[in-house]
C-alpha positions in Angstrom: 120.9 112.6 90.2 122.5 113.4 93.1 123.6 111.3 96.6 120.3 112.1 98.0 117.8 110.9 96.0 120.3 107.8 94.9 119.7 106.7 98.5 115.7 107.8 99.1 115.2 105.2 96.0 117.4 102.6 97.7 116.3 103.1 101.1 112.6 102.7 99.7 113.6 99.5 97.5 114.8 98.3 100.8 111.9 98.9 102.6 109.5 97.2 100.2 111.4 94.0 99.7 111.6 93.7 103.9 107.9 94.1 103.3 107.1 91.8 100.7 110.1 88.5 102.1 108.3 89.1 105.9 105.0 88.4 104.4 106.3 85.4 103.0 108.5 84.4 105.6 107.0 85.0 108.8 103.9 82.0 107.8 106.5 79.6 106.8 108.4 80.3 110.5 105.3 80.1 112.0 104.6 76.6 110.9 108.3 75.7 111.2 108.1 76.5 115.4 104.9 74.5 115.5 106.6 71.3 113.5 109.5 71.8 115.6 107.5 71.7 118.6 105.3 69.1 117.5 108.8 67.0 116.6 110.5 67.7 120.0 106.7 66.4 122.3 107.1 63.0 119.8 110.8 62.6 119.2 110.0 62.1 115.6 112.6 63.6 113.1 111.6 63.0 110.1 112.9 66.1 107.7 110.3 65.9 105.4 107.6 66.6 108.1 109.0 69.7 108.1 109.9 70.2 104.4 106.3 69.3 102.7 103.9 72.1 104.9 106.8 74.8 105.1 106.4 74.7 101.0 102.4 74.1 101.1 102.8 77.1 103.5 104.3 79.3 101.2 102.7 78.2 98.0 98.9 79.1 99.8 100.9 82.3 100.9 102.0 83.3 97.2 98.6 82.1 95.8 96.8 84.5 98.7 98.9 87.3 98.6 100.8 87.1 95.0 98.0 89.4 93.2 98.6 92.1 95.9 102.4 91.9 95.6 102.6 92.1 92.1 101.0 94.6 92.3 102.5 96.6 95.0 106.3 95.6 92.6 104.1 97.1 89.7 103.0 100.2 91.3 106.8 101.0 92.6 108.3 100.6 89.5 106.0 102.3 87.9 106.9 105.3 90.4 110.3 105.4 89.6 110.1 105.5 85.7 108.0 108.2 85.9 110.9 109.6 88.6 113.8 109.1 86.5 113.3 112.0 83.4 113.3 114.5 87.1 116.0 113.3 88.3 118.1 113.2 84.9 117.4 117.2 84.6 
């Protein structure tokens, strides 16, 4: 295995897992500006207002799109078992 294809399989494992953490990330920052917003038109700060949906937020995210994620991980790894008796020759 040579330099090359040691970074095409990292620069692809880096590509997916910036794939898969923005899908989860970028609802719970959504809902963080909103509370935040909401917080600075009241003047409430309470941090649990903006704990409790942030993790209902990404639970609903992981329950929506955890079946397709898997099996995106699945499918990649599956792809680069079947890579590694070509690159050992």
């Amino acid at each position: 295995m040579g330099p090359d294809a040691f970074f095409t399989i990292f620069q692809q494992t880096l590509q997916l897992l910036v794939i898969l953490v923005s899908l989860l990330l970028l609802p719970v920052l959504g809902v963080g500006l909103i509370i935040s917003m909401f917080q600075a038109a009241t003047q409430i700060n309470e941090m649990t207002l903006t704990f409790v949906p942030k993790i209902l937020v990404l639970f609903l995210t992981l329950l929506l799109a955890g079946p397709w994620i898997s099996q995106v991980m699945v499918t990649f790894s599956n792809n680069l078992f079947l890579q590694i008796p070509g690159m050992m020759g």
